[in-house]
C-alpha positions as CSV (number, residue, x, y, z in Angstrom):
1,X,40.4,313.0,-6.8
2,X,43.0,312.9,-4.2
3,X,44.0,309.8,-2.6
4,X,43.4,309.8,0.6
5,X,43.2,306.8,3.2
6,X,39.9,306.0,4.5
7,X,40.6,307.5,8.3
8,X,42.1,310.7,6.5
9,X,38.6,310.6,4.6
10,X,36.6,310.4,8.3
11,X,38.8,312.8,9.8
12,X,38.7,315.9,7.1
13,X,34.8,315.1,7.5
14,X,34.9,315.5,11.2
15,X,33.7,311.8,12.2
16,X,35.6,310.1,14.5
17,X,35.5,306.6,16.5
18,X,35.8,306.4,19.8
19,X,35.8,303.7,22.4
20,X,37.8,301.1,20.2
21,X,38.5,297.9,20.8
22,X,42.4,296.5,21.7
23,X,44.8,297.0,19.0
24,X,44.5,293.6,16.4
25,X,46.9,292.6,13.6
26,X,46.5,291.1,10.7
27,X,46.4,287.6,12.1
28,X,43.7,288.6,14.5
29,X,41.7,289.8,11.6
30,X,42.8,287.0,9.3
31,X,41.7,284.4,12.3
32,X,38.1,286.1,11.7
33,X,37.5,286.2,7.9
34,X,40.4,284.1,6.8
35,X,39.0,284.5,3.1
36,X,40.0,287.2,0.6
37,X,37.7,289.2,-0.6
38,X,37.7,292.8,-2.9
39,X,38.6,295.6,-0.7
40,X,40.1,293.7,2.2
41,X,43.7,295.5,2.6
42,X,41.9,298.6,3.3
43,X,39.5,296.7,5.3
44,X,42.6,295.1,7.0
45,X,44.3,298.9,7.3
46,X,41.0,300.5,8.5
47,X,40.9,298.0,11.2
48,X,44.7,297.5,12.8
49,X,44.3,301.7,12.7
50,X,40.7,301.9,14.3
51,X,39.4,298.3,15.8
52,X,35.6,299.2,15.5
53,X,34.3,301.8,18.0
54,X,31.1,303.6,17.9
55,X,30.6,307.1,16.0
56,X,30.3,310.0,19.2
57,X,27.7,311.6,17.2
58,X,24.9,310.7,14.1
59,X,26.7,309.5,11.0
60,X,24.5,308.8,8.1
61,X,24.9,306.6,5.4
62,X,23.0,307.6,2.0
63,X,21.3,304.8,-0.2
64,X,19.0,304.8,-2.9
65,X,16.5,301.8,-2.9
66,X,14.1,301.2,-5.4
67,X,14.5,304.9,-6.8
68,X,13.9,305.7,-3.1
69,X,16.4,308.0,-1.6
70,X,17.1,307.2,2.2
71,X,20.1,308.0,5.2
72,X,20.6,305.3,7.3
73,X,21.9,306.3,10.8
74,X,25.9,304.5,11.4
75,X,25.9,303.5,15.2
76,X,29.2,301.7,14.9
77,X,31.4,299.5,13.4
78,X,32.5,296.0,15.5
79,X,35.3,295.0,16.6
80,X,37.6,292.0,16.3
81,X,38.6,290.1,19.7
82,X,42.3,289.4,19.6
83,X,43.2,285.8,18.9
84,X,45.0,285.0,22.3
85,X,42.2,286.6,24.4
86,X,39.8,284.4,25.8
87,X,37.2,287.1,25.9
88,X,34.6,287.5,23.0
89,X,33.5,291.6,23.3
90,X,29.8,291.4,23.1
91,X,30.3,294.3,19.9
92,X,32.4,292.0,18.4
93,X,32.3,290.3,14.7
94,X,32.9,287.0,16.2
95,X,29.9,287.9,18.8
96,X,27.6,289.3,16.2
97,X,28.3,286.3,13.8
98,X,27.6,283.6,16.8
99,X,24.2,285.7,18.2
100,X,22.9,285.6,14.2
101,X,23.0,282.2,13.7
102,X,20.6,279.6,13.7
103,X,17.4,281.9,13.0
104,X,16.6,280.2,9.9
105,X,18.7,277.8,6.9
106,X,18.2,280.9,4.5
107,X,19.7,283.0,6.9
108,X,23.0,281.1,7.8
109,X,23.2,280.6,4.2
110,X,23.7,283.9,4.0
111,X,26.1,284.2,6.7
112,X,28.7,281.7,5.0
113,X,29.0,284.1,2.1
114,X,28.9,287.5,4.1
115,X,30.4,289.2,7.5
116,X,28.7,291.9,9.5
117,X,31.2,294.9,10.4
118,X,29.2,297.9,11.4
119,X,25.7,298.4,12.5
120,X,23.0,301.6,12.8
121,X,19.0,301.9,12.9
122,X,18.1,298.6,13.5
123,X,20.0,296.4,11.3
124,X,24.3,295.1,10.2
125,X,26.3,296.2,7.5
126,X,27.1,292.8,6.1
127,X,30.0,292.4,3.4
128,X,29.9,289.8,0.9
129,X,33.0,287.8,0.5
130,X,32.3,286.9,-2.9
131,X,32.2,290.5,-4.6
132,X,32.9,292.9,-1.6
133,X,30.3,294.4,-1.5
134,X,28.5,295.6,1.7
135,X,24.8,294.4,2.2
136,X,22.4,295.9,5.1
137,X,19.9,293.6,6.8
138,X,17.3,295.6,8.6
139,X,15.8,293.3,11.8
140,X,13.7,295.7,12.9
141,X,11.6,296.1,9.9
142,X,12.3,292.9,8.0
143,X,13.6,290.1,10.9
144,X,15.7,287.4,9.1
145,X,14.3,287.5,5.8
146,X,17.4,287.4,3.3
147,X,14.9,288.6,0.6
148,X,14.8,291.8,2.4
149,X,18.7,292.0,2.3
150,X,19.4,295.1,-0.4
151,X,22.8,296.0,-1.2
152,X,24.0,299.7,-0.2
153,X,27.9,300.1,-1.5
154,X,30.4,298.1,-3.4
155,X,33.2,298.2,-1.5
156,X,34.0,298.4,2.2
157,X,35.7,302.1,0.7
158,X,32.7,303.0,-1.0
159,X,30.8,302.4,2.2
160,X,33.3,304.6,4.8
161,X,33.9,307.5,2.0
162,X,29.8,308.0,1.7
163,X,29.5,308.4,5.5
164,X,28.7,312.0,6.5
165,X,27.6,314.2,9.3
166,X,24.5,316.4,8.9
């Protein structure tokens, strides 16, 4: 397996971002989700390269769910706001994080363990700061019901390296 960096991964598969937010550093991002957690550097790398954006075309996201095989449909990831800006992008983490709360206690529970980053088909890609691992919460079918959250990858890598193109 050749080691490739996660945007050299997107790229050689054709999938590109577009409409990215303004360029953030590692402050910016540490401002957000000060915490560490498995995976971040590329995380962290992923994001000063490409802040969020939304895919130009559909980008799927394969998942297997209770021997069930599925492709989810990747909308996006979100951005970070930059620390010293006053404005909050709407498609931003912080926004996401602020619009979320205060559906129910279960639900905020969950949000002090986990961050949304990216979003498709009616739900957030949520990753856990506890193992890394990346969670999807699907609102459309399932509301706020953190029983309903399933786990789809184990790492923020293992999340962007499954994404294809049909």
């Amino acid at each position: 397996e050749t080691d490739m960096t996660l945007i050299e991964n997107l790229k050689s598969k054709n999938i590109t971002l577009t409409h990215n937010g303004e360029k953030v550093s590692l402050q910016d991002i540490n401002e957000v989700i000060p915490f560490d957690f498995v995976d971040k550097e590329n995380l962290i790398n992923f994001y000063i390269s490409y802040n969020g954006g939304i895919f130009e075309e559909k980008i799927f996201f394969p998942y297997e769910f209770k021997n069930n095989k599925y492709n989810l449909i990747i909308e996006g990831f979100y951005k970070f706001s930059l620390v010293d800006s006053k404005k909050i992008f709407s498609d931003s983490i912080e926004k996401i994080i602020l619009i979320r709360s205060g559906y129910s206690e279960e639900f905020d529970d969950f949000m002090d363990f986990h961050f949304p980053f990216a979003y498709g088909a009616g739900g957030d890609f949520w990753i856990d700061i506890q193992t890394g691992e990346v969670k999807f919460s699907d609102y459309e079918l399932e509301g706020y019901n953190t029983e309903a959250i399933i786990t789809v990858a184990y790492s923020f890598s293992d999340f962007c390296m499954k994404l294809f193109k049909k």
